[in-house]
C-alpha positions as CSV (number, residue, x, y, z in Angstrom):
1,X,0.0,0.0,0.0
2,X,1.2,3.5,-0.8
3,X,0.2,6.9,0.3
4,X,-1.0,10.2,-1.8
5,X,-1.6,13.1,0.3
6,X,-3.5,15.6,-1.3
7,X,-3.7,19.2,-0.8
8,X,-6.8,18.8,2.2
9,X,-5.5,18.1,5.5
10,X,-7.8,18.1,8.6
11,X,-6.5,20.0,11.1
12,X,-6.9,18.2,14.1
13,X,-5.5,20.6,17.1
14,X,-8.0,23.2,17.3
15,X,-5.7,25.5,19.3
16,X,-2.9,25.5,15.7
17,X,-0.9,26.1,14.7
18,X,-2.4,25.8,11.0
19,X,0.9,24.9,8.9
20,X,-0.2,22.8,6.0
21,X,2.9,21.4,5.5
22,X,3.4,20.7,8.9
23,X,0.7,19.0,9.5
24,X,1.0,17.0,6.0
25,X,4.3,16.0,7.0
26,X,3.3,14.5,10.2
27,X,0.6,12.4,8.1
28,X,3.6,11.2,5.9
29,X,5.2,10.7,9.1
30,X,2.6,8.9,11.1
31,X,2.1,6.4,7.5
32,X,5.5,5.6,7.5
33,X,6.0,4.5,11.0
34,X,2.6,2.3,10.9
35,X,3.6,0.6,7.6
36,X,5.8,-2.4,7.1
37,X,8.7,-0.8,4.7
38,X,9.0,1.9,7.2
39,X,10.8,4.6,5.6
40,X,11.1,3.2,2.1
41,X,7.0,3.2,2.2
42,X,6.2,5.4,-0.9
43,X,4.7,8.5,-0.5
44,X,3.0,11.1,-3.1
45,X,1.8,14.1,-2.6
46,X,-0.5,16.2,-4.5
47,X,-0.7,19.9,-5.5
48,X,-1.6,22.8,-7.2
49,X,0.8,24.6,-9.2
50,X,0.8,27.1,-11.7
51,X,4.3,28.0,-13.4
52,X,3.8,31.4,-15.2
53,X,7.5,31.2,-17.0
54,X,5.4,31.4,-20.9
55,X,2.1,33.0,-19.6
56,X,1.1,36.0,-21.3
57,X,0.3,38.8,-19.0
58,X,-3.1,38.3,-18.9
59,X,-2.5,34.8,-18.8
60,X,-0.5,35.8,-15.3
61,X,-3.4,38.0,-13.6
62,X,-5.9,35.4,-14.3
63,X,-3.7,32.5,-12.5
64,X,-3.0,35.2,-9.2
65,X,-6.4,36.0,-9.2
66,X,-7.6,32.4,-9.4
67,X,-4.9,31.8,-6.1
68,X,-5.9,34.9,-4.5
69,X,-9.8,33.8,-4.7
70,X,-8.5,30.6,-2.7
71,X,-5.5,31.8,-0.5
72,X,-8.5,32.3,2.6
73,X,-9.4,28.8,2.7
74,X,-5.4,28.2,3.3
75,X,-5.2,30.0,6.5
76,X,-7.5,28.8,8.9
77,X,-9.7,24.6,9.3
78,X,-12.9,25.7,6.9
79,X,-16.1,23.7,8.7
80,X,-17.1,21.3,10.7
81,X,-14.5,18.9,9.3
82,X,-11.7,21.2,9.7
83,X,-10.1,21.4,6.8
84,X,-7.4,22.8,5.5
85,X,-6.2,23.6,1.6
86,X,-3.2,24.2,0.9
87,X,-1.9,27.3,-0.9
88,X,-1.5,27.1,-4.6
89,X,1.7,27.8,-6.1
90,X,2.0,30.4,-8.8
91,X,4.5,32.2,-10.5
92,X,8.0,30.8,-12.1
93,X,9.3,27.9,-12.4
94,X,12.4,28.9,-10.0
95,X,10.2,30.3,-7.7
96,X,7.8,27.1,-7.5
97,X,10.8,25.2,-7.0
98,X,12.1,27.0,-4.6
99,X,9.0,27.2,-2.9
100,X,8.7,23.4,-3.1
101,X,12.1,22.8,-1.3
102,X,11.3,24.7,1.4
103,X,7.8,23.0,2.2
104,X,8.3,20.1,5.0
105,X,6.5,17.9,3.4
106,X,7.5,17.8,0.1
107,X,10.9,17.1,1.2
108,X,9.5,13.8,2.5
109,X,8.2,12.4,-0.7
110,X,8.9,10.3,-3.3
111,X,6.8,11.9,-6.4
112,X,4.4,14.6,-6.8
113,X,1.4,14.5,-8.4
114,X,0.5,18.4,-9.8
115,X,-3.4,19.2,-9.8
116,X,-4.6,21.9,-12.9
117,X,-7.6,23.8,-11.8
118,X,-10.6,22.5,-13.6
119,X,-11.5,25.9,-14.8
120,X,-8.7,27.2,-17.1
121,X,-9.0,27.0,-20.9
122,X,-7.2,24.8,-23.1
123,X,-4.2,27.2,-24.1
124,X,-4.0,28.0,-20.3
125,X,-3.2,23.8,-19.8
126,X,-0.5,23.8,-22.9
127,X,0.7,26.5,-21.1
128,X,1.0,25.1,-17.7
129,X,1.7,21.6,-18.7
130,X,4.8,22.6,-21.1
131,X,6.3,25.0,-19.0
132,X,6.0,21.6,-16.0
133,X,7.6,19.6,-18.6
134,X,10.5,22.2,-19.9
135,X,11.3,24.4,-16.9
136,X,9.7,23.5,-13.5
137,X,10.7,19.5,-13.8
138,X,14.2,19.7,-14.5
139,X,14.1,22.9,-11.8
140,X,13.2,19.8,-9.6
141,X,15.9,17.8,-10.9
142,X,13.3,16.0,-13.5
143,X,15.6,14.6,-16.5
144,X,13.7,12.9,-19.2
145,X,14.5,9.5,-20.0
146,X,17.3,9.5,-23.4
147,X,17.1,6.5,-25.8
Protein backbone atom coordinates (compact mmCIF):
# COMPACT_ATOMS: atom_id res chain seq x y z
CA UNK A 1 0.00 0.00 0.00
CA UNK A 2 1.22 3.49 -0.79
CA UNK A 3 0.17 6.86 0.31
CA UNK A 4 -1.03 10.24 -1.79
CA UNK A 5 -1.59 13.10 0.27
CA UNK A 6 -3.53 15.59 -1.26
CA UNK A 7 -3.67 19.17 -0.76
CA UNK A 8 -6.78 18.82 2.15
CA UNK A 9 -5.47 18.10 5.50
CA UNK A 10 -7.76 18.11 8.58
CA UNK A 11 -6.48 20.04 11.10
CA UNK A 12 -6.90 18.18 14.11
CA UNK A 13 -5.51 20.63 17.09
CA UNK A 14 -7.97 23.22 17.35
CA UNK A 15 -5.65 25.50 19.34
CA UNK A 16 -2.92 25.49 15.69
CA UNK A 17 -0.92 26.11 14.68
CA UNK A 18 -2.43 25.79 11.02
CA UNK A 19 0.90 24.94 8.94
CA UNK A 20 -0.20 22.85 6.02
CA UNK A 21 2.89 21.44 5.50
CA UNK A 22 3.40 20.68 8.94
CA UNK A 23 0.70 19.00 9.49
CA UNK A 24 1.05 17.03 5.98
CA UNK A 25 4.35 16.02 7.05
CA UNK A 26 3.33 14.46 10.24
CA UNK A 27 0.57 12.37 8.07
CA UNK A 28 3.58 11.18 5.87
CA UNK A 29 5.20 10.68 9.06
CA UNK A 30 2.62 8.93 11.10
CA UNK A 31 2.12 6.35 7.46
CA UNK A 32 5.47 5.63 7.47
CA UNK A 33 6.00 4.53 11.01
CA UNK A 34 2.61 2.34 10.91
CA UNK A 35 3.61 0.61 7.60
CA UNK A 36 5.84 -2.36 7.09
CA UNK A 37 8.69 -0.80 4.68
CA UNK A 38 8.98 1.95 7.16
CA UNK A 39 10.80 4.63 5.63
CA UNK A 40 11.09 3.17 2.15
CA UNK A 41 7.02 3.16 2.19
CA UNK A 42 6.18 5.38 -0.87
CA UNK A 43 4.75 8.49 -0.50
CA UNK A 44 2.97 11.13 -3.06
CA UNK A 45 1.83 14.15 -2.64
CA UNK A 46 -0.51 16.15 -4.47
CA UNK A 47 -0.71 19.89 -5.51
CA UNK A 48 -1.59 22.83 -7.19
CA UNK A 49 0.77 24.61 -9.23
CA UNK A 50 0.77 27.10 -11.68
CA UNK A 51 4.30 28.00 -13.37
CA UNK A 52 3.81 31.44 -15.23
CA UNK A 53 7.46 31.24 -17.04
CA UNK A 54 5.37 31.42 -20.90
CA UNK A 55 2.11 32.97 -19.63
CA UNK A 56 1.07 36.05 -21.26
CA UNK A 57 0.27 38.75 -18.98
CA UNK A 58 -3.15 38.33 -18.91
CA UNK A 59 -2.46 34.84 -18.82
CA UNK A 60 -0.47 35.80 -15.31
CA UNK A 61 -3.39 38.01 -13.65
CA UNK A 62 -5.94 35.37 -14.33
CA UNK A 63 -3.66 32.47 -12.53
CA UNK A 64 -3.00 35.18 -9.15
CA UNK A 65 -6.43 35.98 -9.18
CA UNK A 66 -7.64 32.42 -9.36
CA UNK A 67 -4.87 31.82 -6.12
CA UNK A 68 -5.90 34.94 -4.51
CA UNK A 69 -9.84 33.85 -4.66
CA UNK A 70 -8.49 30.62 -2.69
CA UNK A 71 -5.54 31.81 -0.47
CA UNK A 72 -8.49 32.32 2.60
CA UNK A 73 -9.41 28.77 2.73
CA UNK A 74 -5.39 28.23 3.27
CA UNK A 75 -5.18 29.99 6.50
CA UNK A 76 -7.49 28.77 8.88
CA UNK A 77 -9.70 24.60 9.27
CA UNK A 78 -12.85 25.70 6.86
CA UNK A 79 -16.09 23.69 8.74
CA UNK A 80 -17.15 21.33 10.69
CA UNK A 81 -14.52 18.89 9.27
CA UNK A 82 -11.73 21.24 9.68
CA UNK A 83 -10.08 21.37 6.79
CA UNK A 84 -7.45 22.83 5.55
CA UNK A 85 -6.18 23.62 1.59
CA UNK A 86 -3.24 24.20 0.85
CA UNK A 87 -1.92 27.33 -0.88
CA UNK A 88 -1.54 27.11 -4.57
CA UNK A 89 1.68 27.79 -6.14
CA UNK A 90 2.02 30.39 -8.79
CA UNK A 91 4.52 32.17 -10.46
CA UNK A 92 7.97 30.80 -12.06
CA UNK A 93 9.30 27.91 -12.43
CA UNK A 94 12.38 28.88 -10.03
CA UNK A 95 10.18 30.28 -7.67
CA UNK A 96 7.85 27.14 -7.54
CA UNK A 97 10.83 25.21 -6.96
CA UNK A 98 12.12 27.00 -4.64
CA UNK A 99 8.97 27.20 -2.88
CA UNK A 100 8.71 23.43 -3.07
CA UNK A 101 12.08 22.77 -1.26
CA UNK A 102 11.33 24.74 1.44
CA UNK A 103 7.80 22.96 2.17
CA UNK A 104 8.35 20.06 4.99
CA UNK A 105 6.48 17.87 3.40
CA UNK A 106 7.47 17.76 0.07
CA UNK A 107 10.90 17.13 1.25
CA UNK A 108 9.51 13.75 2.52
CA UNK A 109 8.18 12.37 -0.75
CA UNK A 110 8.92 10.33 -3.35
CA UNK A 111 6.85 11.85 -6.43
CA UNK A 112 4.37 14.62 -6.77
CA UNK A 113 1.43 14.47 -8.39
CA UNK A 114 0.46 18.42 -9.77
CA UNK A 115 -3.39 19.15 -9.84
CA UNK A 116 -4.57 21.91 -12.91
CA UNK A 117 -7.57 23.78 -11.78
CA UNK A 118 -10.61 22.52 -13.60
CA UNK A 119 -11.48 25.95 -14.84
CA UNK A 120 -8.69 27.21 -17.06
CA UNK A 121 -9.04 27.00 -20.88
CA UNK A 122 -7.20 24.80 -23.10
CA UNK A 123 -4.19 27.20 -24.09
CA UNK A 124 -4.02 28.03 -20.31
CA UNK A 125 -3.24 23.80 -19.83
CA UNK A 126 -0.52 23.79 -22.87
CA UNK A 127 0.72 26.48 -21.14
CA UNK A 128 1.00 25.15 -17.65
CA UNK A 129 1.73 21.63 -18.68
CA UNK A 130 4.80 22.60 -21.14
CA UNK A 131 6.28 25.03 -18.96
CA UNK A 132 6.03 21.57 -15.96
CA UNK A 133 7.59 19.55 -18.58
CA UNK A 134 10.48 22.20 -19.94
CA UNK A 135 11.31 24.38 -16.95
CA UNK A 136 9.73 23.47 -13.52
CA UNK A 137 10.66 19.52 -13.81
CA UNK A 138 14.24 19.69 -14.50
CA UNK A 139 14.15 22.94 -11.84
CA UNK A 140 13.24 19.84 -9.62
CA UNK A 141 15.93 17.83 -10.91
CA UNK A 142 13.26 15.96 -13.48
CA UNK A 143 15.59 14.62 -16.46
CA UNK A 144 13.66 12.89 -19.15
CA UNK A 145 14.49 9.50 -20.00
CA UNK A 146 17.32 9.45 -23.39
CA UNK A 147 17.11 6.54 -25.81
Amino acid sequence: MNLLTSSVVKAEDPDGPYDFAEIQLSHIRAFRAAHPGGEAARVSQGLVVIPTDSATPEQRARYEEYADRRTPRTTEPQGPARLLFAPDLVGTSAEIAERLHAHAAFREVDEVAFALPFTFEHEDYVQILTDMATKLGPALGWRADTP
